[in-house]
MIPANU-413947 format. One record per residue (C-alpha): x, y, z; residue in three letters; residue number from 1; chain. Coordinates in steps of 0.5 Angstrom, whole numbers. Example, Ala and Ser with C-alpha at 12.3 -4.5 7.8 and 13.67 -1.06 7.14 Angstrom:
# residues 2
- east / north / up / timi / nuti / vexgu
- 25 / -9 / 16 / ala / 1 / A
- 27 / -2 / 14 / ser / 2 / A
***
This chain:
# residues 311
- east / north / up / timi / nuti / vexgu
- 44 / 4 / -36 / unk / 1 / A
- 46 / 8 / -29 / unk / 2 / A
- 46 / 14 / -26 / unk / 3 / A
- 53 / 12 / -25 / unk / 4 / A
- 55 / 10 / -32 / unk / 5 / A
- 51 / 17 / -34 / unk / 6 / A
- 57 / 20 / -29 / unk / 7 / A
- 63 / 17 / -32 / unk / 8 / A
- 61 / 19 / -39 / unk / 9 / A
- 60 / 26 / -36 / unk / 10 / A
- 67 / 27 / -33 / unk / 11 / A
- 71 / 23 / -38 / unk / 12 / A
- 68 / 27 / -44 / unk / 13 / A
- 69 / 34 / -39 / unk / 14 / A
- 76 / 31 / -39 / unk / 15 / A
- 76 / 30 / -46 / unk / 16 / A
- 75 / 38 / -47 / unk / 17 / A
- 80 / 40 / -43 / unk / 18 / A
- 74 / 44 / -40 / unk / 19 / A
- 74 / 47 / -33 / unk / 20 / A
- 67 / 47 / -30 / unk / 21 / A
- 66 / 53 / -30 / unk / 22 / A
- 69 / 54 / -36 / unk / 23 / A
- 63 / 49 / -39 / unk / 24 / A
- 58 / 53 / -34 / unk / 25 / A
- 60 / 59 / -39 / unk / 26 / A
- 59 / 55 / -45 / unk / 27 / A
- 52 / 53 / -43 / unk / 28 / A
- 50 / 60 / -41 / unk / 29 / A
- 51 / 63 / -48 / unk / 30 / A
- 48 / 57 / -51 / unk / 31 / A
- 43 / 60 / -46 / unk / 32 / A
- 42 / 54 / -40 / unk / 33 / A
- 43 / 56 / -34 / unk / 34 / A
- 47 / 51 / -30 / unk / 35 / A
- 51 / 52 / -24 / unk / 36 / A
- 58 / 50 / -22 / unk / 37 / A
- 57 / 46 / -16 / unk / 38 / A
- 51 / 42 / -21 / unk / 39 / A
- 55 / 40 / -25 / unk / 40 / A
- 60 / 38 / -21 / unk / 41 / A
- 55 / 34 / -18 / unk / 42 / A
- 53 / 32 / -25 / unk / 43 / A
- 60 / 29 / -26 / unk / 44 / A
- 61 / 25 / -20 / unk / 45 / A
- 55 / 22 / -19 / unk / 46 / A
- 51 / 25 / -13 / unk / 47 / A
- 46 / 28 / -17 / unk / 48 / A
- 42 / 28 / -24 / unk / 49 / A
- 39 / 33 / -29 / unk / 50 / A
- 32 / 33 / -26 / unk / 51 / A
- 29 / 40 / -29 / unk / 52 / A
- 29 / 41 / -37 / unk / 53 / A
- 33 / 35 / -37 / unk / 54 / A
- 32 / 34 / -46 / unk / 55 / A
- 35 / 42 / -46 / unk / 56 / A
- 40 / 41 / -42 / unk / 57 / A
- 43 / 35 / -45 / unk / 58 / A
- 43 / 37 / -51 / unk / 59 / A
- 47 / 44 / -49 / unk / 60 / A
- 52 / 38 / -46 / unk / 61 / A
- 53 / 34 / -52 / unk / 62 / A
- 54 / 40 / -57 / unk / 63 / A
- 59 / 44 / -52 / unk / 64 / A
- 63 / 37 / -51 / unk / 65 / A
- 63 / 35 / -58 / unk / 66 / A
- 58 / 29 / -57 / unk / 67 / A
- 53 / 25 / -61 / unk / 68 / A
- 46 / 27 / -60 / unk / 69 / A
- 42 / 23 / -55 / unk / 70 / A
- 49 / 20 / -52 / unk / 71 / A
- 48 / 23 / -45 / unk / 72 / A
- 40 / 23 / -45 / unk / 73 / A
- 41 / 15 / -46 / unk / 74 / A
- 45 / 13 / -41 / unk / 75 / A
- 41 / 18 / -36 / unk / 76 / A
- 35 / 13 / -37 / unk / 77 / A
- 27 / 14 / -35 / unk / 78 / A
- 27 / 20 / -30 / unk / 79 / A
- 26 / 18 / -22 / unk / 80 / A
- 19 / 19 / -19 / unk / 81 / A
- 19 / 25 / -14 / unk / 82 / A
- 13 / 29 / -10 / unk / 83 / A
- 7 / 25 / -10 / unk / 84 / A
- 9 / 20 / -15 / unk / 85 / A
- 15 / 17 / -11 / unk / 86 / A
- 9 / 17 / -6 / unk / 87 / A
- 4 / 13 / -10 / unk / 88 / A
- 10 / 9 / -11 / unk / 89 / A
- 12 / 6 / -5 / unk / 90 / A
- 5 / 5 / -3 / unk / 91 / A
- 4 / 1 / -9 / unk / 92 / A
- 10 / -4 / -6 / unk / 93 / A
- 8 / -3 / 0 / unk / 94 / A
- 0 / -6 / 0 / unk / 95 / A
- 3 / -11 / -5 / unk / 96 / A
- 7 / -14 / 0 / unk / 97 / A
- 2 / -14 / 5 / unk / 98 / A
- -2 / -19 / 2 / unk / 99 / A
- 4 / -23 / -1 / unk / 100 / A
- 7 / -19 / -6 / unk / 101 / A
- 2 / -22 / -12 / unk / 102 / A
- 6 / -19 / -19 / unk / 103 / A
- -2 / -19 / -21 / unk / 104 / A
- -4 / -14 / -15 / unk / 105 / A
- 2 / -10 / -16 / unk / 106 / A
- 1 / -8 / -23 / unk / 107 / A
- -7 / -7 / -22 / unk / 108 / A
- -4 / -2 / -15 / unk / 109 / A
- 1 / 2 / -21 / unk / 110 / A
- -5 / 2 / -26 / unk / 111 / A
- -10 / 5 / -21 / unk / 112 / A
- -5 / 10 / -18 / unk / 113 / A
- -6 / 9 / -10 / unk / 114 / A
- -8 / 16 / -8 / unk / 115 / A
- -5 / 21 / -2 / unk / 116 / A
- -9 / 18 / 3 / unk / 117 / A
- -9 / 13 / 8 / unk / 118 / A
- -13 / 10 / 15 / unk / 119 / A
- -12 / 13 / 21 / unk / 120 / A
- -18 / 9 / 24 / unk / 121 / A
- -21 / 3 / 22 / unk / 122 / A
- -27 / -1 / 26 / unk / 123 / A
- -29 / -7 / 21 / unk / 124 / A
- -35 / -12 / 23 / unk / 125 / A
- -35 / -19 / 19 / unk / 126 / A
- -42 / -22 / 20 / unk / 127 / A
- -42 / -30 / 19 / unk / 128 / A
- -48 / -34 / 17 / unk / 129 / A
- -51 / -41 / 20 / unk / 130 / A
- -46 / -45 / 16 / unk / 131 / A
- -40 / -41 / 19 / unk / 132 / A
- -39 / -37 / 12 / unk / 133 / A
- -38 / -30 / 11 / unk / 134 / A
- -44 / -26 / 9 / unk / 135 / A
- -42 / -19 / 9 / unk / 136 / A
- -37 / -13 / 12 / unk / 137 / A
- -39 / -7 / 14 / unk / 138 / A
- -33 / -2 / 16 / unk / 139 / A
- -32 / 5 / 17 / unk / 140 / A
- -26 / 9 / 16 / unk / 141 / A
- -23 / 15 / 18 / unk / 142 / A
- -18 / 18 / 13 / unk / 143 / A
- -13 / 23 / 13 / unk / 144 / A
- -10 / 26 / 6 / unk / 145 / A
- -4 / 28 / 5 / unk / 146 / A
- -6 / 32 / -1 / unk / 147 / A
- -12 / 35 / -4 / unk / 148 / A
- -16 / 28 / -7 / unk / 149 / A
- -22 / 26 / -7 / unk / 150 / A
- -21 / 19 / -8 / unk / 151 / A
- -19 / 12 / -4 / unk / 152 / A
- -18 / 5 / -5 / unk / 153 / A
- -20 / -2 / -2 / unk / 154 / A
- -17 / -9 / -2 / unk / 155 / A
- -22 / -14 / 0 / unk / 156 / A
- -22 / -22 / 0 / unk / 157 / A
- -27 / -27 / 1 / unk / 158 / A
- -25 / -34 / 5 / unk / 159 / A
- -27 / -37 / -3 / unk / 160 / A
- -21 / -35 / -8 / unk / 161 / A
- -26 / -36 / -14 / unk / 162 / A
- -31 / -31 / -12 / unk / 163 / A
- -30 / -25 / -11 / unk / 164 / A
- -34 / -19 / -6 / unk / 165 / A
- -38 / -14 / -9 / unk / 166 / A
- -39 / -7 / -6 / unk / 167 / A
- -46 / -7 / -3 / unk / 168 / A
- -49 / 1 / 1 / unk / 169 / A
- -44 / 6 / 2 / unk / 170 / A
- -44 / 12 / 5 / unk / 171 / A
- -39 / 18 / 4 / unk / 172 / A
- -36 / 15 / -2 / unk / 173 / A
- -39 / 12 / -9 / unk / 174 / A
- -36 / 6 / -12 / unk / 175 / A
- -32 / 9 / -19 / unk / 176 / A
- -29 / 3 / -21 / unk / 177 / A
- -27 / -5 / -18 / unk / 178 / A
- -22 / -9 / -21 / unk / 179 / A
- -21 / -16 / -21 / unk / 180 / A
- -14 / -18 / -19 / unk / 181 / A
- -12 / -24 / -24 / unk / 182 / A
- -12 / -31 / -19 / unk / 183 / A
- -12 / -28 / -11 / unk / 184 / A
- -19 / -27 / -11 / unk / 185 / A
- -18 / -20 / -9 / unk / 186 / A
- -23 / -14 / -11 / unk / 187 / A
- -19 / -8 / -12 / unk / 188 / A
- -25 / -3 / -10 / unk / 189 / A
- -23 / 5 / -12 / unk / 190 / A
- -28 / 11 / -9 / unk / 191 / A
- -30 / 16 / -11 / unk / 192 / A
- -31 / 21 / -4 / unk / 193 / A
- -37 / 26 / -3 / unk / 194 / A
- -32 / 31 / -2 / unk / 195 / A
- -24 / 33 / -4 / unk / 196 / A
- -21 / 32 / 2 / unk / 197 / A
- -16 / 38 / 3 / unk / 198 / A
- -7 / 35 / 6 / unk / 199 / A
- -8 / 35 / 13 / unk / 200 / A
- -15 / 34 / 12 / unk / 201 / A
- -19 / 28 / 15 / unk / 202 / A
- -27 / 25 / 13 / unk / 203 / A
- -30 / 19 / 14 / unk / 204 / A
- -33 / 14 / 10 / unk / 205 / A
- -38 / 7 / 10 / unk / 206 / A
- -39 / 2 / 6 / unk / 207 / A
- -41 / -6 / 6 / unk / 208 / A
- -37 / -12 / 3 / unk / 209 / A
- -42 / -17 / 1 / unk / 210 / A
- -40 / -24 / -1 / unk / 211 / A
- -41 / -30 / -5 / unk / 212 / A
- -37 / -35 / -1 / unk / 213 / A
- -38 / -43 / 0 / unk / 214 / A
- -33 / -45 / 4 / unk / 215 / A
- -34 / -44 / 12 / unk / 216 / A
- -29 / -38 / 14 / unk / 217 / A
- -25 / -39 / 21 / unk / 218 / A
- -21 / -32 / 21 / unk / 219 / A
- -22 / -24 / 19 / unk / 220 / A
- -15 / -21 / 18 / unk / 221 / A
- -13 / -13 / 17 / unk / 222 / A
- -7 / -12 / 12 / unk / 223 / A
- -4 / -6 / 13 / unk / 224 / A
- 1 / -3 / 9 / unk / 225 / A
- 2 / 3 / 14 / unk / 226 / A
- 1 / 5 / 22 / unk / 227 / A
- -7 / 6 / 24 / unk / 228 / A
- -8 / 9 / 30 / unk / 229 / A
- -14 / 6 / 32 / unk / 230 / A
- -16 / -1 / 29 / unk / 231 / A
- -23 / -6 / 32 / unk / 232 / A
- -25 / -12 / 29 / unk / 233 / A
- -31 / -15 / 31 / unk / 234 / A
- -34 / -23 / 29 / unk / 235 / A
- -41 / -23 / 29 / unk / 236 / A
- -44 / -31 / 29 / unk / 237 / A
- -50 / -35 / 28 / unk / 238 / A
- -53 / -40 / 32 / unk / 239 / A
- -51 / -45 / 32 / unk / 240 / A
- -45 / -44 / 28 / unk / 241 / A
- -40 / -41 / 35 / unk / 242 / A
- -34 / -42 / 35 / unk / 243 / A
- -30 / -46 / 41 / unk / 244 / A
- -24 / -42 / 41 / unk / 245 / A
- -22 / -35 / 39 / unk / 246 / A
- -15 / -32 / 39 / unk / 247 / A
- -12 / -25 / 36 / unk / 248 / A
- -7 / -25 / 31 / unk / 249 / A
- -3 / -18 / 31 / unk / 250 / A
- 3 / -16 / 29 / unk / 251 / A
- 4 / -12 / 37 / unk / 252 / A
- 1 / -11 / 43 / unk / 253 / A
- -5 / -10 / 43 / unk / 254 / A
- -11 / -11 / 47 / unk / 255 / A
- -13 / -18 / 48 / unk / 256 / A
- -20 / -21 / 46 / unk / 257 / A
- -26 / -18 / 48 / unk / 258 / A
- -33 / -22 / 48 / unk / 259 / A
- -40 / -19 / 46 / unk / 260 / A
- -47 / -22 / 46 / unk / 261 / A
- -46 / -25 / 38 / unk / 262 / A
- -38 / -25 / 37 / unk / 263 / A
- -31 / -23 / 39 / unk / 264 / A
- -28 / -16 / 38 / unk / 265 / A
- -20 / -15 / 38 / unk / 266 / A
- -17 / -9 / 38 / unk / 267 / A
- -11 / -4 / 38 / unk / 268 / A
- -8 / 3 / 38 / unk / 269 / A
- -2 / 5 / 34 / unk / 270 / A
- -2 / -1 / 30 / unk / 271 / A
- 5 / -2 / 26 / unk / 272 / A
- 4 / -5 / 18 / unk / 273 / A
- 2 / -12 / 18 / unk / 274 / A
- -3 / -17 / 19 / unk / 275 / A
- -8 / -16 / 25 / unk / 276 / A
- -15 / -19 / 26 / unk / 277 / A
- -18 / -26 / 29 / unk / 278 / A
- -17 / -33 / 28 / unk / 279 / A
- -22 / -38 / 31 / unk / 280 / A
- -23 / -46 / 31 / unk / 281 / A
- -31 / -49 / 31 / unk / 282 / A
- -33 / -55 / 35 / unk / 283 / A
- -33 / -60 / 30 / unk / 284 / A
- -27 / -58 / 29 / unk / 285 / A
- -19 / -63 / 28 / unk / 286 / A
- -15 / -57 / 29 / unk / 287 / A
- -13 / -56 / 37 / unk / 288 / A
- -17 / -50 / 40 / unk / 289 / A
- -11 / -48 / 44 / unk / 290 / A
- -6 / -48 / 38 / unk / 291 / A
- -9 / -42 / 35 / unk / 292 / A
- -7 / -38 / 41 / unk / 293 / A
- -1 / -34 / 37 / unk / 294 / A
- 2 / -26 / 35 / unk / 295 / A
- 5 / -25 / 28 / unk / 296 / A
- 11 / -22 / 30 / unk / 297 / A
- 17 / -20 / 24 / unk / 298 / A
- 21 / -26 / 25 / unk / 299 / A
- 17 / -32 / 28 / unk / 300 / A
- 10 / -34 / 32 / unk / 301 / A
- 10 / -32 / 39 / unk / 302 / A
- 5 / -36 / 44 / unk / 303 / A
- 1 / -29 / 47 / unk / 304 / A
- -4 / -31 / 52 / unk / 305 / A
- -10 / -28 / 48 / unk / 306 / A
- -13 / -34 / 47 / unk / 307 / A
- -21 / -34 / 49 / unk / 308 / A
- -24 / -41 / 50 / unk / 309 / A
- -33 / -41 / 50 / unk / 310 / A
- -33 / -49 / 52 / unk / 311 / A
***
């Protein structure tokens, strides 16, 4: 049932009666609930519903237009989400659908409840072994509140699906609880902060990513369900496992592919949701160094000029 539905069934039973609006405002006054004119009409016409003590409230309607009990509560159906909860809410779909919208992920990010938080800065630094594969990820977050908490989430993936990341050192946080998202290989790692951070309110957390891989990785990337002001990622290789060619994936501008004396940073400011990091080729490999030189945009791959050859 709809809120449209709950509407035509108000107006026609208000018809019914033969009331006036504020008729029935009178009415439901001396049943003492308290509702003005102007809500009800709003009631009546589809613009609005009842959201506060919504079982009274009913329940002076139905007996005021002569209706059977739970009538109107039925087609009103489940209360809308208001407040922080549409917020966690929409935080749900919007992380899903940064890394695919796996039914699985959604409902370990609703069971969970995503806190009132978010990044505004993130530099992530990936250390690959000899082989090429991922060893582990330190990262350190800059966080804002957007109300008081002392919680926050983080989603984490290895190159193997079949084995999933565990949580190694942390600082400014604890590990209250990690989830394993059924078939992505994805870790959901909840933490608890050292301290409540107020609304408005920034603190910083580290902590480091060990993993268990055993396939060797050609990319790192950032999924971001919100802008981040200021994002880094860096690649650091073991010899004699250095790539040949390295390119950034961004979904905007960003500040191109800066090399350092073991690996490859990118970096941008005001990054929009989506996909940012790196992508690189190996020497022994058949793909085309230059072909991996790309942007993400929305609708397409766009050739940018961020590709970094080390032949």
């Amino acid at each position: 049932m709809t809120e449209t539905s709950f509407a035509c069934a108000l107006s026609a039973a208000i018809d019914r009666a033969g009331l006036s609006l504020r008729r029935l405002q009178r009415a439901l006054e001396v049943r003492g609930t308290t509702v003005s004119v102007a809500t009800l009409s709003y009631w009546s016409s589809g613009r609005s519903r009842p959201e506060r003590d919504v079982a009274t409230v009913l329940a002076a309607l139905e007996e005021v237009l002569h209706l059977p009990g739970g009538e109107l509560s039925a087609l009103l159906g489940a209360r809308r989400c208001r407040g922080p909860a549409a917020r966690s809410t929409q935080d749900v779909h919007r992380m899903a659908n940064a890394w695919g919208a796996p039914v699985s992920l959604r409902d370990a990010l609703a069971d969970c409840t995503v806190p009132p938080v978010r990044a505004v800065a993130r530099h992530d630094t990936l250390y690959l072994d000899h082989r090429g594969v991922n060893e582990r990820l330190a990262a350190a977050v800059t966080l804002l509140a957007t109300a008081p908490t002392r919680r926050a989430v983080v989603l984490v993936r290895g190159a193997s699906r079949e084995r999933i990341p565990v949580l190694g050192r942390t600082r400014g946080c604890v590990l209250r609880r990690c989830r394993v998202v059924a078939g992505q290989g994805l870790a959901l790692l909840e933490l608890e902060l050292d301290r409540l951070l107020l609304a408005a309110e920034t603190g910083r957390i580290e902590y480091e990513v060990l993993f268990d891989d055993d396939v060797r990785n050609d990319h790192w990337f950032l999924r971001t369900h919100r802008t981040v002001r200021d994002l880094r990622l860096t690649a650091v290789f073991t010899a004699p496992m250095t790539p040949a060619a390295v390119a950034v994936v961004a979904p905007g501008p960003h500040r191109g592919v800066q090399r350092t004396a073991t690996g490859f940073t990118a970096a941008a400011g005001n990054v929009r949701p989506g996909c940012f990091g790196l992508r690189w080729s190996w020497p022994d490999s058949d793909a085309d160094p230059g072909s991996i030189g790309w942007m993400i945009t929305s609708r397409r791959a766009t050739p940018v000029p961020s590709r970094y050859s080390t032949s």
